[in-house]
LUMBA-186434 format. One record per residue (C-alpha): x, y, z. Coordinates in steps of 0.2 Angstrom, whole numbers, padded with zeros to 4 digits, always signed. Layout:
BEGIN
XYZ
...
# end
This chain:
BEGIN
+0050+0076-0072
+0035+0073-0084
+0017+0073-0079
+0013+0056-0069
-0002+0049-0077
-0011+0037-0067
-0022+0021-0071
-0036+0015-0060
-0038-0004-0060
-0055-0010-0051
-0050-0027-0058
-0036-0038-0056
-0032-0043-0074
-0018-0053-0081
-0012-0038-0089
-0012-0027-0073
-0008-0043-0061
+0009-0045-0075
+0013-0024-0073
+0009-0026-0053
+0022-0039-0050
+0036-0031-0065
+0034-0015-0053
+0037-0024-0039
+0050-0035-0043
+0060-0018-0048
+0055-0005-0034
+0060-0021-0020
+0074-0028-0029
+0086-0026-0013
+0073-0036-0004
+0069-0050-0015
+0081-0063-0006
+0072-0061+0011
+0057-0075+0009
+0040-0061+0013
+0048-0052+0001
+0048-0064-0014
+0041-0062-0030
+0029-0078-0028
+0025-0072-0011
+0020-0054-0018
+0010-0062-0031
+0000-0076-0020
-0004-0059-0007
-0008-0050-0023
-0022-0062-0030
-0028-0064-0014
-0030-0046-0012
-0036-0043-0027
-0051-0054-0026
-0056-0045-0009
-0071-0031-0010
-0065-0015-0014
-0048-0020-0023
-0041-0005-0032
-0026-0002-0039
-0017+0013-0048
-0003+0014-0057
+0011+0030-0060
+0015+0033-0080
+0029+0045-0086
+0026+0044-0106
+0019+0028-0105
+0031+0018-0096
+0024+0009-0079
+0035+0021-0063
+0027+0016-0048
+0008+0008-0040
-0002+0006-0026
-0016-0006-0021
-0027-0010-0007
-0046-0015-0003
-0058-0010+0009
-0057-0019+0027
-0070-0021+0039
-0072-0025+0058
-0067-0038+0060
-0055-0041+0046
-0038-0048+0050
-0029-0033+0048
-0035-0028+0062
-0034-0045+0074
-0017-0048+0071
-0009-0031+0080
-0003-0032+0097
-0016-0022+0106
-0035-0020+0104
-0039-0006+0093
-0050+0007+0100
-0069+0004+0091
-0069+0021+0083
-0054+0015+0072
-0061+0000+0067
-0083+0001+0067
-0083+0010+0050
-0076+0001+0033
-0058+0005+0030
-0048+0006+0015
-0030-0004+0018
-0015+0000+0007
-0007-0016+0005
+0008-0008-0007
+0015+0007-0012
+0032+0010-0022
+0040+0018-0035
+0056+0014-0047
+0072+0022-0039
+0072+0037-0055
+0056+0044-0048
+0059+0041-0030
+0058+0061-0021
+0050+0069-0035
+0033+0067-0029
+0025+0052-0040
+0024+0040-0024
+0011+0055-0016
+0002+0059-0033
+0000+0040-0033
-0006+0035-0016
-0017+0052-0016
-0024+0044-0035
-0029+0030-0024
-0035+0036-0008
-0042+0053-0013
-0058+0045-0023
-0061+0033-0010
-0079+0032+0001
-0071+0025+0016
-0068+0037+0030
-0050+0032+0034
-0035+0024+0024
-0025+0012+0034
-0005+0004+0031
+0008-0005+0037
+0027+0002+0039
+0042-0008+0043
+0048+0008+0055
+0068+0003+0049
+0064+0006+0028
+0077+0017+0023
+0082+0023+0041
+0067+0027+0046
+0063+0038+0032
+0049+0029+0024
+0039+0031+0041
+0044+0048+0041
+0032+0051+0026
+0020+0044+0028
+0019+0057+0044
+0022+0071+0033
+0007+0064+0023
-0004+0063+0038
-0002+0046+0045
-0002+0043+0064
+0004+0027+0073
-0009+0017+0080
-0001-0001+0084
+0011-0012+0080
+0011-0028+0070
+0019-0043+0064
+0008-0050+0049
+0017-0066+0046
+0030-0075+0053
+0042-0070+0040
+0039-0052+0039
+0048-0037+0050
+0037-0032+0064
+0027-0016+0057
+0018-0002+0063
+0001+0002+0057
-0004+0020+0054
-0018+0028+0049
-0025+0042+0041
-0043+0052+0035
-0047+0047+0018
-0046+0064+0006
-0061+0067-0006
-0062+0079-0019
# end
């Protein structure tokens, strides 16, 4: 594997938004048939997302070419995130702003060689929230999906069902690493 170069995105441009949604339509190919998982519906979540305060995206390059991304923006207290899980979340989870990965994935050739960790650590590691939040369906590949995101650090803190066509989810969270 090549050196992952990573773009920062604080702006949701046409050009990004286009490179967002090629990524996607690729790394979630299998998926694309089951409605929460349709392009439109990635796109409609991604402007949405991207207008929200502290949108940031990155995006993985080997030689140029678009391998993987990850976006999110920063939640608050009472953000709905955190109303829709199935129980109360403890106050010291929720006071302080929170950065919430809303994707992460990378094109099947660079899948286990490290580009979806250099990618979400590009994202999370320059962030001034205290905590980076996410949402796993627990079943992605086996089980193995949530599995890293434990070995990265991640701990179980409630389950959640964000729509009525999505999987139900757990939500993890995590310290924020600065450099």
């Amino acid at each position: 594997m090549t050196k992952i170069e990573l773009g920062h995105c604080r702006d949701l441009t046409a050009s990004v938004r286009q490179t967002l949604i090629d990524l996607y339509a690729d790394v979630r190919a299998p998926l694309l048939h089951l409605p929460n998982y349709a392009v439109e519906t990635f796109a409609e979540r991604l402007d949405r997302h991207g207008g929200e305060p502290g949108f940031e995206a990155v995006i993985g390059y080997d030689q140029g070419a678009p391998i993987g991304y990850a976006y999110g923006n920063t939640i608050e207290s009472g953000d709905r995130w955190w109303t829709r899980m199935a129980k109360p979340m403890a106050p010291e989870l929720t006071a302080d702003p929170t950065f919430a990965l809303k994707e992460l994935g990378v094109r099947t050739p660079w899948r286990g060689t490290g580009a979806a960790r250099r990618i979400h650590e590009g994202l999370a590691g320059d962030r001034a929230e205290a905590r980076i939040t996410l949402m796993v369906n627990p079943a992605a590949g086996d089980g193995k999906v949530l599995a890293l995101y434990e070995a990265w650090g991640y701990k179980a803190v409630n389950e959640v069902r964000p729509n009525p066509d999505a999987p139900p989810l757990v939500a993890m969270i995590r310290a924020c690493r600065r450099k």
